[in-house]
KOLRO-199858 format. One record per residue (C-alpha): residue in one letter; x, y, z. Coordinates in steps of 0.02 Angstrom, whole numbers, m for minus. Layout:
// residues N
residu = A&x = X&y = Y&z = Z
...
//
This chain:
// residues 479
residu = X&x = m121&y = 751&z = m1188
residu = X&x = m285&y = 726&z = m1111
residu = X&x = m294&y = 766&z = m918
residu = X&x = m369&y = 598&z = m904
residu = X&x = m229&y = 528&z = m998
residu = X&x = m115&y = 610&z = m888
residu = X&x = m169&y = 585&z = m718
residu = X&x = m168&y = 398&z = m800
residu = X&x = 20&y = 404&z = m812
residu = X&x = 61&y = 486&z = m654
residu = X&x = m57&y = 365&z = m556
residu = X&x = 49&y = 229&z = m645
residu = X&x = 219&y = 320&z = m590
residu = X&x = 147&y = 323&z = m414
residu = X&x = 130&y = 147&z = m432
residu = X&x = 271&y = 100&z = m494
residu = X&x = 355&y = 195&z = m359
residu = X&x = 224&y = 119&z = m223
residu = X&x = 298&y = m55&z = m279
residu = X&x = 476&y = 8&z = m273
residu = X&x = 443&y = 67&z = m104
residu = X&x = 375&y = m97&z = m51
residu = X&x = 516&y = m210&z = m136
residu = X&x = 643&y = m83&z = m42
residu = X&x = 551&y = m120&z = 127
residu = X&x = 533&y = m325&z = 85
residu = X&x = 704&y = m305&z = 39
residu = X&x = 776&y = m266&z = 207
residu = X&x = 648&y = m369&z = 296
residu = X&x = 680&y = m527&z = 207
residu = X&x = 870&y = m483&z = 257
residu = X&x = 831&y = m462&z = 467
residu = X&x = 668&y = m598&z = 472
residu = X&x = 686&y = m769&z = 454
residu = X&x = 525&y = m872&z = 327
residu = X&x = 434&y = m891&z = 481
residu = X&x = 462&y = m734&z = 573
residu = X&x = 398&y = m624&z = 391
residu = X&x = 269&y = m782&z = 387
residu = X&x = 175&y = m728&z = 559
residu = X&x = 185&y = m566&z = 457
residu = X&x = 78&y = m598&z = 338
residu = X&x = m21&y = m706&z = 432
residu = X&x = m98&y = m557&z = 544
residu = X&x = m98&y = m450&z = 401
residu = X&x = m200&y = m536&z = 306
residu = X&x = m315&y = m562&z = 448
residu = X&x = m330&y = m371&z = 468
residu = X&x = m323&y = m329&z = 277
residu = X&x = m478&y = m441&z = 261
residu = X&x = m563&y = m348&z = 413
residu = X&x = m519&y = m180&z = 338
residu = X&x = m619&y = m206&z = 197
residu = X&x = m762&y = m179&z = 289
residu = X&x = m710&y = m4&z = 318
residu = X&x = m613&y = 50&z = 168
residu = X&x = m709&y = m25&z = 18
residu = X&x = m842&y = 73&z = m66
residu = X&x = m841&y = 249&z = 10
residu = X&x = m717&y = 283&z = m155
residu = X&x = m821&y = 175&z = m257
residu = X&x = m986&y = 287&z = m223
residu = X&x = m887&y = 456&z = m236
residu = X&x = m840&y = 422&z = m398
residu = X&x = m977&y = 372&z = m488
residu = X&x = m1093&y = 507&z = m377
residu = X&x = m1171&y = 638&z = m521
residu = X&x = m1213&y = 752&z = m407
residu = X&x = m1131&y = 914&z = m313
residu = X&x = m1024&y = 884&z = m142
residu = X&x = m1148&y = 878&z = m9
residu = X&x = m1155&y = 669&z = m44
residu = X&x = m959&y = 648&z = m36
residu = X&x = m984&y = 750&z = 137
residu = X&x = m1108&y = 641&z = 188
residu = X&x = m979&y = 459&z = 138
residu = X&x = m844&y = 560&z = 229
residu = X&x = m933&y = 564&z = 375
residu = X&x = m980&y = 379&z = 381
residu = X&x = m802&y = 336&z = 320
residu = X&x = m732&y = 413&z = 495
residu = X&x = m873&y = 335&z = 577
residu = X&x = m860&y = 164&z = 499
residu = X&x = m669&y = 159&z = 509
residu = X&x = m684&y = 200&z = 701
residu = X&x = m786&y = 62&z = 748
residu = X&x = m683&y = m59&z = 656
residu = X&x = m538&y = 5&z = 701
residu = X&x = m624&y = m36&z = 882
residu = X&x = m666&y = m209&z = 817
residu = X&x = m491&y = m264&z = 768
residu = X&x = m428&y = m223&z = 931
residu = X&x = m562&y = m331&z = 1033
residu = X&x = m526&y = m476&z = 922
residu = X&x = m338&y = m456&z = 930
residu = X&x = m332&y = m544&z = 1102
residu = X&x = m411&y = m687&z = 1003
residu = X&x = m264&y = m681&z = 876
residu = X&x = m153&y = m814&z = 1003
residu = X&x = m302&y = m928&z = 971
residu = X&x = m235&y = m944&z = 766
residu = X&x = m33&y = m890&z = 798
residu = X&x = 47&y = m948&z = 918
residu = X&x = 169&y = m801&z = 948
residu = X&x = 165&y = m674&z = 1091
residu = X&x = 165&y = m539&z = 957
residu = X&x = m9&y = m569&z = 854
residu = X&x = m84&y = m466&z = 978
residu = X&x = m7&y = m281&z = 983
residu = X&x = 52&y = m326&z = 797
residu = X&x = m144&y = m344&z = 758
residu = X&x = m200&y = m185&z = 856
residu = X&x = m81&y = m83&z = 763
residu = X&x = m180&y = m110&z = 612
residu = X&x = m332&y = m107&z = 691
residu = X&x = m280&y = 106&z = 704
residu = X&x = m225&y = 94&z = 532
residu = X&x = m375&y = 30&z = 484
residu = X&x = m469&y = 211&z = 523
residu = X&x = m336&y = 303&z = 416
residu = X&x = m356&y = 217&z = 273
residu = X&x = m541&y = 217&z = 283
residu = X&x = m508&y = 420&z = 268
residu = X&x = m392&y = 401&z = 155
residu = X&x = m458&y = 304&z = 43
residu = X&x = m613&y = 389&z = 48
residu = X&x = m510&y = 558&z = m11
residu = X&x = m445&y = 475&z = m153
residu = X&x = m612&y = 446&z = m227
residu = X&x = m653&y = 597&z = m215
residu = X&x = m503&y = 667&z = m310
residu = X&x = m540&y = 559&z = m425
residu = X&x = m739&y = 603&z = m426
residu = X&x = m656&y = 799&z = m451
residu = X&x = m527&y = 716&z = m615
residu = X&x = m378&y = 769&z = m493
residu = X&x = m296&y = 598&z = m535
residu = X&x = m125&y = 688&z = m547
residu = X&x = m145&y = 762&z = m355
residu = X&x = m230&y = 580&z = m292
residu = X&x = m56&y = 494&z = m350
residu = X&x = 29&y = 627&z = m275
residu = X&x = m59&y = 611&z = m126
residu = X&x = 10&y = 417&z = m143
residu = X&x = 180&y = 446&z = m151
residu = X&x = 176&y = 563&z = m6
residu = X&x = 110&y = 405&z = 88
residu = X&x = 218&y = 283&z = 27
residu = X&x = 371&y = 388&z = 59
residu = X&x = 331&y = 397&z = 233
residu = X&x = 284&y = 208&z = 252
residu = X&x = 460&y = 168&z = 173
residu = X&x = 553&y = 303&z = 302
residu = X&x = 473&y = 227&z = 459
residu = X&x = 483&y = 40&z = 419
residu = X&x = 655&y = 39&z = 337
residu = X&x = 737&y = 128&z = 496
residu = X&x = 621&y = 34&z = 619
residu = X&x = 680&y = m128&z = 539
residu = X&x = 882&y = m80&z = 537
residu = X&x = 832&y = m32&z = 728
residu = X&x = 786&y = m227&z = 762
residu = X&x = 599&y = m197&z = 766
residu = X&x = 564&y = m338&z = 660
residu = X&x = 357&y = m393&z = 592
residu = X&x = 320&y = m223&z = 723
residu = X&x = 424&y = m124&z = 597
residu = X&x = 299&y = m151&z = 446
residu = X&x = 162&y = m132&z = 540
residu = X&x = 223&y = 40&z = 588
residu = X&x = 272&y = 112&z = 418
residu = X&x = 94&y = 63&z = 360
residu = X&x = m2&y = 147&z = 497
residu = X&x = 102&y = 317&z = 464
residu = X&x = 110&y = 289&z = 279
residu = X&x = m105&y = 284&z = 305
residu = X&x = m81&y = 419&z = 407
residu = X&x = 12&y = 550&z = 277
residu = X&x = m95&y = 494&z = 139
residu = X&x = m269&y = 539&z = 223
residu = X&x = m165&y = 696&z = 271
residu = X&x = m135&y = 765&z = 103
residu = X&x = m294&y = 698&z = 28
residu = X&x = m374&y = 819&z = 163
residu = X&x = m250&y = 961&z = 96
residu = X&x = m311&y = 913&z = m72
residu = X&x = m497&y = 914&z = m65
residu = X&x = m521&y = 1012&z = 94
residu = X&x = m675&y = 917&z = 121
residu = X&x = m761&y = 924&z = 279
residu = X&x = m863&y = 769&z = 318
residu = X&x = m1062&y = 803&z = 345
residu = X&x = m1134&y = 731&z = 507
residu = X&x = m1298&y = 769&z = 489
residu = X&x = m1343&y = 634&z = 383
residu = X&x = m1515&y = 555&z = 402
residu = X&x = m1564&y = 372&z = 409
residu = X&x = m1634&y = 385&z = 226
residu = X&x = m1482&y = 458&z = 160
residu = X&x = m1368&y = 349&z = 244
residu = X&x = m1478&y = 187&z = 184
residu = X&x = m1436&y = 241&z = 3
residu = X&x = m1272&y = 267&z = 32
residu = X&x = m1237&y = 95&z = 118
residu = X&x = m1348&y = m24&z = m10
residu = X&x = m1212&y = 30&z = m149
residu = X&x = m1055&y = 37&z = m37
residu = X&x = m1116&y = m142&z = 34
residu = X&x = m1096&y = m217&z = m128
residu = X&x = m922&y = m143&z = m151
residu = X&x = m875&y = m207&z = 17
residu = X&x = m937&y = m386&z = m17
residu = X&x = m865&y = m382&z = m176
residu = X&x = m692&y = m326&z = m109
residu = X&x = m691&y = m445&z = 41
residu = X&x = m723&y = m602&z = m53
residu = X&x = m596&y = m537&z = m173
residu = X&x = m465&y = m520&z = m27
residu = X&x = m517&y = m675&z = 45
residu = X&x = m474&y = m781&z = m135
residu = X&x = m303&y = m685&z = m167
residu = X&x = m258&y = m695&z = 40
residu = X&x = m335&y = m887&z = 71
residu = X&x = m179&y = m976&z = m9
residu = X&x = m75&y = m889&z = 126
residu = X&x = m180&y = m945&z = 274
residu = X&x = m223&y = m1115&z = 201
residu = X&x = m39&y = m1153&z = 200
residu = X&x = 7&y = m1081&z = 365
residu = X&x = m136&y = m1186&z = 456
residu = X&x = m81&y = m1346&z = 367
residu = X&x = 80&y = m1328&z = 325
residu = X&x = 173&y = m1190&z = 469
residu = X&x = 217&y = m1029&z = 461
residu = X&x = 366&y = m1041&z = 361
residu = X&x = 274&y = m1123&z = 205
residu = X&x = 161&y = m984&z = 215
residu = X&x = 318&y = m860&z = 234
residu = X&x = 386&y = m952&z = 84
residu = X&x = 216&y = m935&z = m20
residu = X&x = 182&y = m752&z = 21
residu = X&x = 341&y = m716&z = m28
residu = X&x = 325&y = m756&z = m205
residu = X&x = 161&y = m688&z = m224
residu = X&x = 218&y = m540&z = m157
residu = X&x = 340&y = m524&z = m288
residu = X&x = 203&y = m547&z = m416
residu = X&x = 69&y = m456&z = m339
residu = X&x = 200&y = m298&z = m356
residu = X&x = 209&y = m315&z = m530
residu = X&x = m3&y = m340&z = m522
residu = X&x = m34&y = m178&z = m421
residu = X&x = 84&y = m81&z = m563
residu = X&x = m44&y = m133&z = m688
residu = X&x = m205&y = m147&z = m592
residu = X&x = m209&y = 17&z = m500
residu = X&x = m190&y = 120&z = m663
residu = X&x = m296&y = 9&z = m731
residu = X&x = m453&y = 28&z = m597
residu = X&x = m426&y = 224&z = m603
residu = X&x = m411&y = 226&z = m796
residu = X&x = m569&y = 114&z = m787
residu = X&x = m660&y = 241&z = m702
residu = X&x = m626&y = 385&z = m776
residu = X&x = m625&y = 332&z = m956
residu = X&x = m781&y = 206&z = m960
residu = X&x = m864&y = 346&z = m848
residu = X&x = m858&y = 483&z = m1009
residu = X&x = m908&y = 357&z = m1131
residu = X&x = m1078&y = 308&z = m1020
residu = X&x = m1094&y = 516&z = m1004
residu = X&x = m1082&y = 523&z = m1209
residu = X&x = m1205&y = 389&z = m1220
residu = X&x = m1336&y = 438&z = m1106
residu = X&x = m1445&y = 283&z = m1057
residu = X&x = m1398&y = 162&z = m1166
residu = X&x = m1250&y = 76&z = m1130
residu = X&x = m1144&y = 13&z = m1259
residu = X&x = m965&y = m9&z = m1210
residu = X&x = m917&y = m101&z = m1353
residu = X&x = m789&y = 27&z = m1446
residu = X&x = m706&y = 78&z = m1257
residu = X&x = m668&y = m92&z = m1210
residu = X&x = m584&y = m130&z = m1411
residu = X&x = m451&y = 6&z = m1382
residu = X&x = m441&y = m19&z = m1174
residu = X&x = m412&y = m199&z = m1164
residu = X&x = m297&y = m237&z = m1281
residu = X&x = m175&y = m92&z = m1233
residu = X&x = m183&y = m186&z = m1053
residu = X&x = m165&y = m355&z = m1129
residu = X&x = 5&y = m272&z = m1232
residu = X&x = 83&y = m231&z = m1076
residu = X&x = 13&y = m356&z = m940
residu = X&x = 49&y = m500&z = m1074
residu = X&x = 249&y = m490&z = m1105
residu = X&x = 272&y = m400&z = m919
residu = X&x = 212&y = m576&z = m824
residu = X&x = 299&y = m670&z = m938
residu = X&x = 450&y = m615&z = m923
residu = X&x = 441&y = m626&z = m744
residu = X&x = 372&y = m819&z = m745
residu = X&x = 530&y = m841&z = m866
residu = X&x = 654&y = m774&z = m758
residu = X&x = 558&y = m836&z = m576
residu = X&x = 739&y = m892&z = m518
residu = X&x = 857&y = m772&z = m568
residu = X&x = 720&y = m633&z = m505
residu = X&x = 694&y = m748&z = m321
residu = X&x = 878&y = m766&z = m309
residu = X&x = 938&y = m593&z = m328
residu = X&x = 805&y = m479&z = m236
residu = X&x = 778&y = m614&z = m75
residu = X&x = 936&y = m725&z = m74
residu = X&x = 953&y = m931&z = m69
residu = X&x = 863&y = m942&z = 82
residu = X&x = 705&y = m905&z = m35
residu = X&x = 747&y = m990&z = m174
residu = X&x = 573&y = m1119&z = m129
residu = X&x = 487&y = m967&z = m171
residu = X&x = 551&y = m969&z = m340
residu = X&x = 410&y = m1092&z = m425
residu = X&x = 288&y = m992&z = m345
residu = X&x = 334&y = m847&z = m436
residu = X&x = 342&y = m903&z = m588
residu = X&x = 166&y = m1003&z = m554
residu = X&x = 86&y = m869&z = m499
residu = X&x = 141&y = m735&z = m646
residu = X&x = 31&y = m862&z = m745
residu = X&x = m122&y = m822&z = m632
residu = X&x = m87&y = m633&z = m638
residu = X&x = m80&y = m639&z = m824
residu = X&x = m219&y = m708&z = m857
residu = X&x = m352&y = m590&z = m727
residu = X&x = m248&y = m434&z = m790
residu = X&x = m388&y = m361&z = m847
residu = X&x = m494&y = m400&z = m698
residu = X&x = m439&y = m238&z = m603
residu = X&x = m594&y = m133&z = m752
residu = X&x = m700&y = m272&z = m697
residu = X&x = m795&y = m183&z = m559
residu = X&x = m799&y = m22&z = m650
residu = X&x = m869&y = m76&z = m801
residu = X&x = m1013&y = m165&z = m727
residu = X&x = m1047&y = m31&z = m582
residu = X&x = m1059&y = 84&z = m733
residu = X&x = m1184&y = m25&z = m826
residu = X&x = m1290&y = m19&z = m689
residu = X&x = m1271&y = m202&z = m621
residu = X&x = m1176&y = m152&z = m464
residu = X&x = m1289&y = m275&z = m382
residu = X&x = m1240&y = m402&z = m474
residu = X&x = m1041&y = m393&z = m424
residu = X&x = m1068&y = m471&z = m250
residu = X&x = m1160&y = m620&z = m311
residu = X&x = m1011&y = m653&z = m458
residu = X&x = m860&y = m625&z = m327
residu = X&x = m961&y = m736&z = m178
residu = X&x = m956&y = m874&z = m327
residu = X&x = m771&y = m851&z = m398
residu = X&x = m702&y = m831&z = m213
residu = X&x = m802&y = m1019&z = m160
residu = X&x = m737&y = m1067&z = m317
residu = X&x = m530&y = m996&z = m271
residu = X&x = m551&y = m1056&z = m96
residu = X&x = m612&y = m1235&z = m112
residu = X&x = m473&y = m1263&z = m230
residu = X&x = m328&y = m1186&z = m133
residu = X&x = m390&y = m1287&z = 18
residu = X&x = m399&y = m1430&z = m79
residu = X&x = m248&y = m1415&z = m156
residu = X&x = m137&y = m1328&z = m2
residu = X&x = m97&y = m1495&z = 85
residu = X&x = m19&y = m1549&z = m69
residu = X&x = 127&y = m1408&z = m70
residu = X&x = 142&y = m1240&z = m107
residu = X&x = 163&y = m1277&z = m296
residu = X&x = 16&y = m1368&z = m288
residu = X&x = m83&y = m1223&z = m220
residu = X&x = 2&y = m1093&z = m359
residu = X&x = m76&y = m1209&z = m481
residu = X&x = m218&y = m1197&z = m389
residu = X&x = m221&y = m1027&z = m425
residu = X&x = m201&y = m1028&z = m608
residu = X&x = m366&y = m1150&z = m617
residu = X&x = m461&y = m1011&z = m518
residu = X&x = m420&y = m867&z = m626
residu = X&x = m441&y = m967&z = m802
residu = X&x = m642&y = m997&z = m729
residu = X&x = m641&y = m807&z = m652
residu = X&x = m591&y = m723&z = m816
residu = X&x = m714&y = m837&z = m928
residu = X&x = m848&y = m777&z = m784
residu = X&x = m808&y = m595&z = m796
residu = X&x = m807&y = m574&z = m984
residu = X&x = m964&y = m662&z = m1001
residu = X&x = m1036&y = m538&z = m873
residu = X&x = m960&y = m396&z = m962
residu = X&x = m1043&y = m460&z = m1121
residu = X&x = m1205&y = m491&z = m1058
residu = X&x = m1225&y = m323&z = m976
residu = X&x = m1098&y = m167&z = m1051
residu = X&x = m1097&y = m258&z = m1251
residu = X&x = m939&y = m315&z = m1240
residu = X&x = m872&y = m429&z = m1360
residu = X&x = m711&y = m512&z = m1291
residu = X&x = m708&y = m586&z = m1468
residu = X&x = m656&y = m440&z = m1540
residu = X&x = m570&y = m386&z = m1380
residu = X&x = m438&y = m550&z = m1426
residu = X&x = m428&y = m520&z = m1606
residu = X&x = m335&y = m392&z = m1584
residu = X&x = m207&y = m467&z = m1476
residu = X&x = m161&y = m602&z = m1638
residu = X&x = m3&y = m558&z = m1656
residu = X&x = 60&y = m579&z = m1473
residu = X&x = 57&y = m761&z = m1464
residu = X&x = 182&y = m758&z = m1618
residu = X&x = 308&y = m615&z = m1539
residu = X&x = 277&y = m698&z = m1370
residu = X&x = 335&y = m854&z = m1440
residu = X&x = 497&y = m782&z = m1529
residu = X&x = 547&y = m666&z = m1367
residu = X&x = 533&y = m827&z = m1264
residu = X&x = 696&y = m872&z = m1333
residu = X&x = 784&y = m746&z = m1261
residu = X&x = 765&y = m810&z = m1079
residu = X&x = 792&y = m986&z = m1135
residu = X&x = 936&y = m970&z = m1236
residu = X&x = 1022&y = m827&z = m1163
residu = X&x = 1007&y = m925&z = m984
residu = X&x = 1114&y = m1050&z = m1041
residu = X&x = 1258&y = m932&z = m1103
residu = X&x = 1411&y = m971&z = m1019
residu = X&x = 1442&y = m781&z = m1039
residu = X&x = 1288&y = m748&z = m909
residu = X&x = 1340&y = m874&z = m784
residu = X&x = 1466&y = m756&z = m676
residu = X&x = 1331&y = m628&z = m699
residu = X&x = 1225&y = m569&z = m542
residu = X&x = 1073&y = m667&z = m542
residu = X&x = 959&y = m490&z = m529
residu = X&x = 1083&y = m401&z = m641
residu = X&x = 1047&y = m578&z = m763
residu = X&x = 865&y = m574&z = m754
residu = X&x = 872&y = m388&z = m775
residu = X&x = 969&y = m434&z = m973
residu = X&x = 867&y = m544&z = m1000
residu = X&x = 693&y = m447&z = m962
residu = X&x = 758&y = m301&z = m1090
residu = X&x = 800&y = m429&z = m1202
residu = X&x = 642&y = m525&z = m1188
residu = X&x = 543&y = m358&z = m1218
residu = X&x = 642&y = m294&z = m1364
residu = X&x = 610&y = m443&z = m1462
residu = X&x = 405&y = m446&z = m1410
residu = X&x = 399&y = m277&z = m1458
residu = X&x = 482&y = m268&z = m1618
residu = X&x = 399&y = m418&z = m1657
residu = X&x = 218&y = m337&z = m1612
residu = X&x = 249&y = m194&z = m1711
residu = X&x = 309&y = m280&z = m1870
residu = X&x = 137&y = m383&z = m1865
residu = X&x = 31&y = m281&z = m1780
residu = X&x = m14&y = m134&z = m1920
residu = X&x = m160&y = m53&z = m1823
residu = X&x = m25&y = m34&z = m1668
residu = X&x = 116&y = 36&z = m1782
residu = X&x = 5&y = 152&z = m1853
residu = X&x = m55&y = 225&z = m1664
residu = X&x = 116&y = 226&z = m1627
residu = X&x = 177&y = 324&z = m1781
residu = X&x = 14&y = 452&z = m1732
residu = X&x = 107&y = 485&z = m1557
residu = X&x = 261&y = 504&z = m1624
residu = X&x = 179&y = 626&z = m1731
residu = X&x = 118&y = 728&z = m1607
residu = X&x = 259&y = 729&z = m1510
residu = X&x = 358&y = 802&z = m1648
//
């Protein structure tokens, strides 16, 4: 097994377990918060997630595709800390404005909280990139898990201590702050302060396109949620962020194995290649592995919306429910958006990524506020319009500038409609057994997700030759 390969898996087990984590932690909340309380949540959060953007995206970005030996990463470290402190500084000034937009007491010290967070994972993140700049993909999810552990210690017993929205914001600042920790025990990388104006100019005209590209990505996923809440209350937007939350777990499984993968794998083949670039034959065996497991995973989930809704948050949630299942439609289809910014960075059209998000976030927004006084199904839909426009953008970008073909990309994928269409019965049919009804709804849901993927599977493999064949190759090798 390749190290690549490998890191690749453990960066999707610290995933996994990063979503785990965070479903343990919603878990409890959703138990001790009311829709609106978890709704004023998410409301500041998203406020300061779209500030931290500013700080956090690109220092990674320009580590890893840096060429050169370590004096540059010094050099991003430094500006990292410096950057992170003075919007760290930021977020606190404007969190006496936060009354202004919620109208609760506790938008203020709830905002400043992750205004310190935001420095931490500025250093953080910026360790990460370089672990990943080194291949140590295995050590950077390590490095993960060590942070999520702690963020689910502090906010589950802050929240069983009646610390409420203050109780998330808490587990995230220390989770930030053990994952910069043992990225610094990682890399031992000191940052370099004597940077000079020329070299810090470089630095920032790449990392400014990351950071626009990021923000305007944060501010499509994040609008629905503040749309709602300004025209429709807190508890709508409670109710909305809920069930993308749900999804968005299930998104961040795929899509941050999928970014690092990305990276490291489109990375070798422009190294192979030297200046021509020809991604072609990567993106033919990348893509459709993604598209094999994204594909039935969402499904499944938009399938079982209720039973899923109704078991991990309780009736209280249940409007939440359409959302989910909405939403998973969205996901699906901009699953393979997470290679997006690697593959073009790695063409050499960086620049270009600011100008493409600026017009697929106008596009996102205007519909969700369009749509948002409607309902919050309304604005799920919404959502699904967006990311049918976003993906036809993207692979016409990817086309146009790293040769390749989504043609061929989806000609590969033939046989999924068929085994999608056959597994679908299983959720359909099985739902209505009388033998399922005094079944937990979770436990239910759970059934009928094996039983959905079983049949897609088979199914996939009995049509699918060139996939039985790599299959029967691992097996192989295993053996």
């Amino acid at each position: 097994m390749s190290r690549a390969v490998r890191g690749g898996i453990w960066t999707a087990v610290s995933r996994i377990l990063s979503q785990v984590v965070q479903f343990a932690i919603f878990m409890v909340a959703v138990q001790v918060m009311s829709p609106a309380e978890f709704g004023i949540f998410a409301l500041v959060w998203t406020w300061s997630l779209i500030l931290s953007q500013f700080a956090i995206a690109g220092w990674p970005e320009y580590i890893m595709q840096w060429s050169g030996d370590s004096t540059q990463p010094r050099r991003v470290l430094a500006l990292a800390m410096a950057g992170g402190a003075f919007l760290a500084g930021i977020g606190i000034a404007l969190s006496y404005l936060a009354p202004l937009m919620i109208d609760d007491p506790r938008a203020t010290p709830l905002m400043q909280i992750f205004a310190i967070w935001i420095f931490f994972a500025s250093v953080g993140g910026t360790f990460a990139g370089a672990m990943n700049w080194e291949d140590r993909l295995t050590a950077a999810a390590v490095a993960t898990i060590i942070g999520d552990l702690a963020n689910f210690a502090v906010a589950v017993w802050a929240l069983l201590q009646g610390h409420g929205v203050f109780a998330l914001a808490a587990g995230r600042l220390v989770g930030a702050l053990f994952w910069a920790g043992a990225g610094l025990a990682v890399v031992r990388m000191a940052p370099d302060f004597g940077i000079t104006r020329q070299q810090a100019g470089e630095i920032l005209r790449f990392t400014s396109r990351i950071v626009a590209v990021r923000l305007l990505v944060n501010i499509r996923l994040y609008a629905a949620t503040l749309v709602i809440g300004t025209f429709l209350g807190a508890a709508h937007a409670g109710y909305f962020r809920a069930g993308q939350r749900l999804v968005s777990a299930l998104g961040e499984v795929l899509g941050e194995p999928t970014r690092v993968l990305a990276w490291s794998l489109f990375r070798n083949t422009r190294r192979s290649q030297g200046p021509r670039v020809d991604f072609r034959e990567r993106a033919n065996s990348f893509f459709p592995v993604l598209l094999t497991f994204a594909i039935p995973l969402f499904a499944a989930t938009a399938f079982l919306a209720e039973d899923i809704t109704l078991g991990l948050l309780g009736e209280e949630w249940l409007p939440a429910a359409p959302v989910v299942r909405v939403l998973a439609i969205a996901y699906a289809v901009l699953a393979t958006s997470a290679a997006n910014e690697a593959v073009l960075s790695l063409a050499g059209m960086v620049r270009i990524l600011p100008y493409m998000v600026l017009g697929n976030a106008t596009l996102g927004v205007g519909i969700t506020i369009i749509a948002a006084p409607h309902g919050i199904l309304a604005t799920a839909w919404a959502q699904v319009a967006s990311a049918l426009v976003i993906f036809s953008i993207n692979a016409w970008m990817m086309q146009r500038h790293a040769a390749i073909r989504w043609g061929q990309v989806l000609l590969r994928l033939r046989a999924v409609p068929v085994a999608l269409a056959l597994s679908a019965a299983v959720p359909l049919i099985g739902g209505q057994s009388a033998a399922l009804d005094a079944v937990a709804p979770l436990l239910r849901a759970v059934l009928l997700a094996a039983g959905f993927v079983v049949v897609f599977y088979a199914t996939l493999l009995g049509l699918d030759g060139r996939l039985r064949r790599l299959v029967l190759q691992l097996a192989r090798r295993r053996l």
